[in-house]
N, C-alpha and C positions, 0 to 999 in steps of 0.2 A: 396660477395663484401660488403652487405649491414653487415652481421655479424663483419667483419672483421672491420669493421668503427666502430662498437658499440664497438667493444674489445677495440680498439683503445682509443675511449673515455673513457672507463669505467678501465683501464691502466693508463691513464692521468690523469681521474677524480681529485687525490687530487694536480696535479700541477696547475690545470685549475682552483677549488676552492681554492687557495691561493692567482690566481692572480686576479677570481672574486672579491674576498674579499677587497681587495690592491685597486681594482676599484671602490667598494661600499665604503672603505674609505675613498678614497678622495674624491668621488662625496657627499657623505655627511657631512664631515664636511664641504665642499666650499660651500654648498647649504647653511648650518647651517648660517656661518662667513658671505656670502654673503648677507642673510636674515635681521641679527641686525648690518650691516655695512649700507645697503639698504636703513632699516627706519630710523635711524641716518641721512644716507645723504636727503632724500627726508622731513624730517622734518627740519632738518636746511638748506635749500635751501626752504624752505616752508615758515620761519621766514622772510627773503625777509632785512637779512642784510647783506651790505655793504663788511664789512670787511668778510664776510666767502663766500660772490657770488662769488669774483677771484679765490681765493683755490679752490675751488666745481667745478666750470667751468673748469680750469686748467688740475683737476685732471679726471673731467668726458671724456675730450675734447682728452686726451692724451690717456685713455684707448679706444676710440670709434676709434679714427686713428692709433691704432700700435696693430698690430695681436697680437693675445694672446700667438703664439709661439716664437715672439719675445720677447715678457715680458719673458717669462719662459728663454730664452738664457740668458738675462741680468740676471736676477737674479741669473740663476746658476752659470754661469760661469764669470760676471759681481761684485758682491757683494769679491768674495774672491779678483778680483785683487785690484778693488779700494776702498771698506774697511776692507780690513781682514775678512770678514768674511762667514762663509761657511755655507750656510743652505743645509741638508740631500734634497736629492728629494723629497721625500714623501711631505714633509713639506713646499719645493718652490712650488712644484704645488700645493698645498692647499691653499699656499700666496696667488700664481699666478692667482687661479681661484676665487678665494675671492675678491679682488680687483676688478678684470672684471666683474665679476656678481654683486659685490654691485654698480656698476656705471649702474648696468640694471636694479636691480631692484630697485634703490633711485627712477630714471625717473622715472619707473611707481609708485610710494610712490608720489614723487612729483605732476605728474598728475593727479594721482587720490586726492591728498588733494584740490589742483587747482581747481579741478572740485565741490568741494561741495559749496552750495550756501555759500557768505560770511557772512549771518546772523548766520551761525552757530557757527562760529569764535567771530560774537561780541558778541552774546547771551553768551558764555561760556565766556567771559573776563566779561561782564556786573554782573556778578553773583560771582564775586571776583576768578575763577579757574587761578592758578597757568600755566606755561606753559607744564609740565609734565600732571597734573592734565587736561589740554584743551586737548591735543593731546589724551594721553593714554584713558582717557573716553568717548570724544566726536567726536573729527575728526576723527581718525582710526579706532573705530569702526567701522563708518560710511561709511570711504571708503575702507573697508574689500572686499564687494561683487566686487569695481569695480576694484582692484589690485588684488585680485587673480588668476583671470585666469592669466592674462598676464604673472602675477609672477610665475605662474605653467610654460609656454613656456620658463623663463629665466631659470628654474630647468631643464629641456629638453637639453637645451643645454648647461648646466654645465656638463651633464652626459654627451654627445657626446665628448665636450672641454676633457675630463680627458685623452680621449684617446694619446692627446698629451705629456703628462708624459712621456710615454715611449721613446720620443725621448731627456729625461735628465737622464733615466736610472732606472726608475721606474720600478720595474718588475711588470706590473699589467696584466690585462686577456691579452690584446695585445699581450705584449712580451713574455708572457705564449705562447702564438696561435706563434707566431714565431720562439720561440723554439722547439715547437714541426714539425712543418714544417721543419725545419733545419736535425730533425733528422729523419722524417718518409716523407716525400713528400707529404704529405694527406693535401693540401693546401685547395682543394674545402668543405672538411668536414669541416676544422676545423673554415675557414673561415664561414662556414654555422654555426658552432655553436655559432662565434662572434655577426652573423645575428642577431642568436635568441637570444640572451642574451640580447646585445641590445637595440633590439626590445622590450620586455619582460620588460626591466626597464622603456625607453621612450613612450611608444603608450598606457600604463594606464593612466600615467600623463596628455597627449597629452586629449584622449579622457575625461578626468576628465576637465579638463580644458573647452574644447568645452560644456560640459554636464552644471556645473556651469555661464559659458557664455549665454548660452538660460535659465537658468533655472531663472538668478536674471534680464538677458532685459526683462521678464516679473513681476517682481516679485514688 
């Protein structure tokens, strides 16, 4: 039994690493897109104006109330009726998770700027820095220790989110793991192998995160 599983896999193997691969795609570029979408938003929501608080609010408020599988419907199937246009799967759910995650990780950008004391802020204008020049050398730096874990948990759950691709037609490790159930019945391996995969990409994150977390409240 146990051989006959391994055969199984190791028969599969390169249809399973095409749809890994498919999977590591788009969890990395959304992580990537999500990341310089993030600090964007959490520093102009940081500037504390007027005319960008509506849009930022708008936009954060509308991604935190509408599932992320409903963004993916509209977009897919949404975008060709009412404006002609047709974005490839791959490429909507990269949209799709990029959008969601930069509304997660802006908030933590924005609280952790929030949270540094405000002398930092006048000190760095006192001394003629520019507003590229305040942020990129002073604030962000500085609130590096207390945004990353956090921003490691919204990386966690961009990788879990991707697995909803598959339901716009993404062929990634998913629908890889359900084609092959389709054709061998081996639901409990294969699904065990979804376990570990993963497992395998979220629970280093996970405990990196925790690890940095204790390592800088003492630091």
């Amino acid at each position: 039994m146990a051989s006959s599983g391994l055969e199984l896999l190791w028969v599969s193997a390169p249809q399973l690493a095409r749809g890994a691969w498919e999977t590591l795609s788009i969890s990395a570029s959304s992580i990537l897109f999500a990341t310089l979408g993030g600090l964007l938003y959490g520093v102009l929501r940081n500037l504390g104006s007027r005319w960008l608080e509506v849009p930022l609010r708008v936009y954060l408020e509308l991604f935190r109330a509408i599932p992320v599988l409903v963004w993916l419907y509209l977009f897919f199937f949404g975008l060709p009726i009412f404006a002609g246009v047709s974005v490839p799967s791959f490429w909507c759910a990269v949209l799709v998770l990029s959008l969601w995650g930069a509304s997660e990780v802006g908030e933590v950008v924005r609280g952790g700027l929030q949270s540094l004391p405000r002398g930092q802020r006048e000190a760095g204008l006192a001394i003629g820095l520019n507003a590229p020049r305040l942020y990129g050398q002073v604030l962000l730096p500085q609130a590096l220790k207390r945004i990353t874990p956090p921003t490691i948990n919204v990386y966690t759950r961009i990788i879990k989110t991707s697995s909803l691709a598959v339901l716009i037609g993404v062929v990634d490790v998913i629908k890889v793991g359900q084609q092959i159930i389709e054709r061998t019945y081996e639901s409990v391996l294969v699904y065990g192998f979804l376990f570990i995969f993963f497992f395998l990409l979220c629970y280093p994150l996970s405990a990196a995160s925790r690890v940095l977390e204790r390592r800088w409240s003492h630091a």
